[in-house]
C-alpha positions as CSV (number, residue, x, y, z in Angstrom):
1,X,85.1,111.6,98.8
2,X,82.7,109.7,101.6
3,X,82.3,106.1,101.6
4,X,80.2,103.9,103.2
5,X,81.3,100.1,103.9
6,X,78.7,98.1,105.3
7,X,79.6,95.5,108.1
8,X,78.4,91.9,107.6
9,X,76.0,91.8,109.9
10,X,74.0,94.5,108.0
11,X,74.8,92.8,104.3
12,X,73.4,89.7,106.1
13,X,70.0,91.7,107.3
14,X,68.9,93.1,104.2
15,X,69.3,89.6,102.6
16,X,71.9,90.5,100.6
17,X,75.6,88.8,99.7
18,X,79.2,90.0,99.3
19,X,81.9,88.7,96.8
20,X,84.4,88.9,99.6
21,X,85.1,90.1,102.9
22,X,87.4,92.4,103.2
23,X,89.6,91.4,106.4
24,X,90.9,94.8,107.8
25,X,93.6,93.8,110.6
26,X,95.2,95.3,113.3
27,X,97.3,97.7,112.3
28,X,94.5,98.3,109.5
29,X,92.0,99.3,112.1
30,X,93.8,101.5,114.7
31,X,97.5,102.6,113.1
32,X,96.5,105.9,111.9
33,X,98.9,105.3,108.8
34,X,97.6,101.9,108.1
35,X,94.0,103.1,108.4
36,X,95.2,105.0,104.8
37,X,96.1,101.9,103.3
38,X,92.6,100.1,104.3
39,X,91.0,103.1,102.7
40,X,92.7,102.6,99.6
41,X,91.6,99.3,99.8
42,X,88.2,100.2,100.5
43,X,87.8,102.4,97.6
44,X,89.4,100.1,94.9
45,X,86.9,97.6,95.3
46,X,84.5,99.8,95.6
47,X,85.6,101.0,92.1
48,X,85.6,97.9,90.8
49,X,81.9,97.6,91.6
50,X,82.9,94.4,94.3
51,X,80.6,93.6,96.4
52,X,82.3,93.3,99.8
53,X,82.2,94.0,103.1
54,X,84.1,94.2,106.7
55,X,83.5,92.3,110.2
56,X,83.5,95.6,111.9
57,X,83.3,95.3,115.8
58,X,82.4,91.6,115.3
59,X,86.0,91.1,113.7
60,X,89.2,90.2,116.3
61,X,92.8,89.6,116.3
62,X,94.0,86.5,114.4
63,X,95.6,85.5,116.9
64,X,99.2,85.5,114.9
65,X,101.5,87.8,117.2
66,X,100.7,85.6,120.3
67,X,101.2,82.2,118.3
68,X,104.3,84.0,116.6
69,X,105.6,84.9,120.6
70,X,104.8,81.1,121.5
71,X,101.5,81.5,123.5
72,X,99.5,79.0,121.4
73,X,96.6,78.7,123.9
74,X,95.9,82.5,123.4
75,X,96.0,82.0,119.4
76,X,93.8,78.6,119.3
77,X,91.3,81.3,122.0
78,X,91.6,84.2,119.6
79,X,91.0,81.8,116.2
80,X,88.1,80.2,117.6
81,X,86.2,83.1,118.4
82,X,87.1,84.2,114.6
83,X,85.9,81.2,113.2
84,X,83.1,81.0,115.0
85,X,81.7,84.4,113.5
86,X,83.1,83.2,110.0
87,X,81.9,79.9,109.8
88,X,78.5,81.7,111.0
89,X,78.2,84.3,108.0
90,X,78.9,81.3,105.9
91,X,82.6,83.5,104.7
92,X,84.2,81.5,101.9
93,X,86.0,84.7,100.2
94,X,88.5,86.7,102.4
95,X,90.7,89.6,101.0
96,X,93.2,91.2,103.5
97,X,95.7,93.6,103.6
98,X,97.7,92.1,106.4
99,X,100.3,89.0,105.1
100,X,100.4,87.9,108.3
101,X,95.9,87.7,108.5
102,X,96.6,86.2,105.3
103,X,99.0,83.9,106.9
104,X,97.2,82.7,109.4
105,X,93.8,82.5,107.9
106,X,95.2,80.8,104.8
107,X,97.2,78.3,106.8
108,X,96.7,77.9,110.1
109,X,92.9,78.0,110.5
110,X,91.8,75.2,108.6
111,X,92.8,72.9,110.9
112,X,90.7,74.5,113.8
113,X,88.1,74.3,111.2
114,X,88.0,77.8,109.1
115,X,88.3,76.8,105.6
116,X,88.5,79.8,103.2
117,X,89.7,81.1,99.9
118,X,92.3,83.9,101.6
119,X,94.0,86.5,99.3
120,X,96.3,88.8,99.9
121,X,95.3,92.0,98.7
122,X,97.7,92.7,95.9
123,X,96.4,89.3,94.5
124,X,93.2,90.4,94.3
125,X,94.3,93.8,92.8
126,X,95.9,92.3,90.8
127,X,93.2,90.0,89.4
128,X,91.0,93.1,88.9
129,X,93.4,94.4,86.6
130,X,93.4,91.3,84.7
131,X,89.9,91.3,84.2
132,X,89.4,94.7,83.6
133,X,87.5,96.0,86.3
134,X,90.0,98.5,87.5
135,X,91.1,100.6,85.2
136,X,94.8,103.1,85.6
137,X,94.7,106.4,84.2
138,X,96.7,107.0,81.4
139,X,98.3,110.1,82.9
140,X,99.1,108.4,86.2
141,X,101.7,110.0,88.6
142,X,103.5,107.0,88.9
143,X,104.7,106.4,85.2
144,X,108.3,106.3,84.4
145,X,108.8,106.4,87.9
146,X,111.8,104.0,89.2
147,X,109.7,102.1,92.1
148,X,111.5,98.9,94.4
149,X,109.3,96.6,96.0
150,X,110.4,95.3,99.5
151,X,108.5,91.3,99.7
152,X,106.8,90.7,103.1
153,X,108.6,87.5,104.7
154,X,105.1,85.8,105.1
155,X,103.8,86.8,101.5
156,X,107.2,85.6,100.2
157,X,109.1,83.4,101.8
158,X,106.3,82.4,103.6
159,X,103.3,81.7,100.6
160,X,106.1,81.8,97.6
161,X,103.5,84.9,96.3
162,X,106.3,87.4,94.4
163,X,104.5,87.9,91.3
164,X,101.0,89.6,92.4
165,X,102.2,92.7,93.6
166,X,104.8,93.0,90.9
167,X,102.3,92.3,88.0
168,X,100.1,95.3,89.7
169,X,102.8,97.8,90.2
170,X,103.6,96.8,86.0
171,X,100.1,98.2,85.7
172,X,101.4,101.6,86.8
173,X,104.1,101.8,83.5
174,X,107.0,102.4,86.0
175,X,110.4,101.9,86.1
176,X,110.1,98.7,88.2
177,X,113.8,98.0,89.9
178,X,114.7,95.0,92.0
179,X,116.8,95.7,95.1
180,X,120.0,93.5,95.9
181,X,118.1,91.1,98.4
182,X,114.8,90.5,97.1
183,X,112.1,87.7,96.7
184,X,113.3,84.2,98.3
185,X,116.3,86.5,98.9
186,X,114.9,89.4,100.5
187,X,115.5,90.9,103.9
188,X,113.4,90.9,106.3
189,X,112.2,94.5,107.7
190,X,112.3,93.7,111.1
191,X,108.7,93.3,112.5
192,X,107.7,90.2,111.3
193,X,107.3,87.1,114.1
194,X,106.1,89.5,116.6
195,X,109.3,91.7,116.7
196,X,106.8,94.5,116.0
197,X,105.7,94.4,119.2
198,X,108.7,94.0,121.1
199,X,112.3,95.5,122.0
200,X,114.8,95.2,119.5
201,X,117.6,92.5,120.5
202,X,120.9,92.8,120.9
203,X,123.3,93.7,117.7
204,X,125.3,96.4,115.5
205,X,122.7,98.1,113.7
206,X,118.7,98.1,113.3
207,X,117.3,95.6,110.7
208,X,115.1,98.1,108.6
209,X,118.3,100.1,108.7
210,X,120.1,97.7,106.9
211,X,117.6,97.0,104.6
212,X,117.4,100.9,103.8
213,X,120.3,100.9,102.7
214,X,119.3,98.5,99.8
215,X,116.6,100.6,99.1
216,X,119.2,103.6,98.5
217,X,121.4,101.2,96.7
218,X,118.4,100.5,94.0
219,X,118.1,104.2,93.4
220,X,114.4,104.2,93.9
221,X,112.5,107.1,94.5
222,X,109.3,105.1,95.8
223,X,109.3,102.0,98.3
224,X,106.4,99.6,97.3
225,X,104.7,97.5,100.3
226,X,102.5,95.2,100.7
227,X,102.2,95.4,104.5
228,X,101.3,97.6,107.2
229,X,104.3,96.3,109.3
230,X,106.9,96.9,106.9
231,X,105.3,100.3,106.0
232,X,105.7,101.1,109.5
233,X,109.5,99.8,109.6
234,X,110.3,101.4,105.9
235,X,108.9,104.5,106.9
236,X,111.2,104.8,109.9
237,X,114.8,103.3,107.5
238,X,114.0,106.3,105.4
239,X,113.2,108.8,107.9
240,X,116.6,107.7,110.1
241,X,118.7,107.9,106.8
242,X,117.3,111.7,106.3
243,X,115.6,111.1,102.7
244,X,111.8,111.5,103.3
245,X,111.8,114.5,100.7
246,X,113.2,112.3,98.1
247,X,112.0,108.7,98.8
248,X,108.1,108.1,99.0
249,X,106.5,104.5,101.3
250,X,103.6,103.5,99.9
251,X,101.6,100.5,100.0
252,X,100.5,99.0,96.9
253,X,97.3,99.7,97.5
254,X,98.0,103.4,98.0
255,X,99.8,103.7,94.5
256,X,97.2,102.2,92.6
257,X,94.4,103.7,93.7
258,X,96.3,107.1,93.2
259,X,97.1,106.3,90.1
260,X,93.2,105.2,89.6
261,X,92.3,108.7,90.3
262,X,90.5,107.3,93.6
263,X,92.3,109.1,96.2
């Protein structure tokens, strides 16, 4: 099923407005697996008749990997380029997909002068839910199904959100089962600060490893995210501990908008 997202610029030509913008990200713009999870994105808003739109070519790095690796000049470069295209669309709504945009939009910005309402995707998913303008099917494939979420450290520990993306994974009628480490507890996948783009230090085992082996613990047969990082670093726990067949990744996004019949 083709479909069209219109880029700012062209909203802004024909006069008309969005609701939000939908901020795609990095790794939701060039990892081939991640470009799944912004299209999942992409379609439940679409179903839930928001008006939104992306930056396209016109959006850039947020800058957090290089203030995360201590090269603040290149972030305060890279935010206010961003700000400058924001600030001149007149952007007060951002939705992302990417803790880390959400991060560093949310926090970080403001004080180089971009002031926005950020949300991290499963917030607003969440909200649509709420309001009724996404609707699960009754028959869904995830019902009944025992699902673990893993909390991204900088929509966790780092914004104290842990209810969003459990309240939308409720919607799905599974068998919702906390691993040993989670919220303010949870472990880290390994990518976050950086690390994603970097050689793993020195130590006994991998981190997403480690935390794999909560995963197995829980007894889940699905891995909720909630970003494109620890997607990446779930992915490869699960794959190194041999149980793709039986243990499904999946981004939040991806389950409910499967479960929407949008997919």
């Amino acid at each position: 099923m083709a479909l069209t997202v219109p880029t700012l610029a062209e909203m802004n030509a024909r006069g008309e407005s969005t609701e939000v913008l939908f901020w795609v990200g990095c790794a939701g713009s060039f990892d081939d697996r991640a470009k799944r999870i912004t299209k999942a994105i992409a379609r439940i808003l679409h179903a839930a008749d928001v008006p939104f739109a992306v930056l396209g070519s016109e959006e850039s790095c947020t800058g957090d990997p290089a203030k995360r690796a201590g090269n603040e000049f290149l972030f305060q470069m890279q935010a206010a380029q961003n700000i400058a295209v924001l600030n001149g669309y007149g952007v007060k709504r951002i939705v992302t997909g990417c803790p880390h945009c959400f991060n560093t939009l949310k926090n970080e910005y403001p004080e180089l002068g971009g002031e926005y309402e950020v949300l991290h995707h499963t917030q607003f998913i969440q909200q649509l839910i709420n309001d009724g303008r996404l609707r699960i099917s009754d028959g869904n494939p995830f019902k009944g199904r025992r699902i673990t979420f893993h909390d991204p450290c900088y929509l966790g520990r780092g914004n104290g959100e842990y209810d969003a993306p459990r309240a939308a994974l409720e919607a799905l009628d599974a068998d919702l089962v906390e691993m040993r480490r989670c919220k303010k507890n949870g472990l880290c996948c390994g990518a976050g600060g950086a690390q994603m783009f970097k050689d793993a230090e020195k130590g006994d085992r991998e981190v997403n490893h480690e935390r794999t082996d909560d995963v197995l613990a829980s007894g889940a047969k699905v891995v909720a995210t909630g970003c494109p990082f620890c997607n990446t670093m779930m992915t490869d726990g699960v794959k190194n501990a041999e149980r793709e067949k039986d243990i499904d990744v999946k981004d939040i996004a991806e389950l409910i908008a499967e479960a929407a019949d949008l997919l």
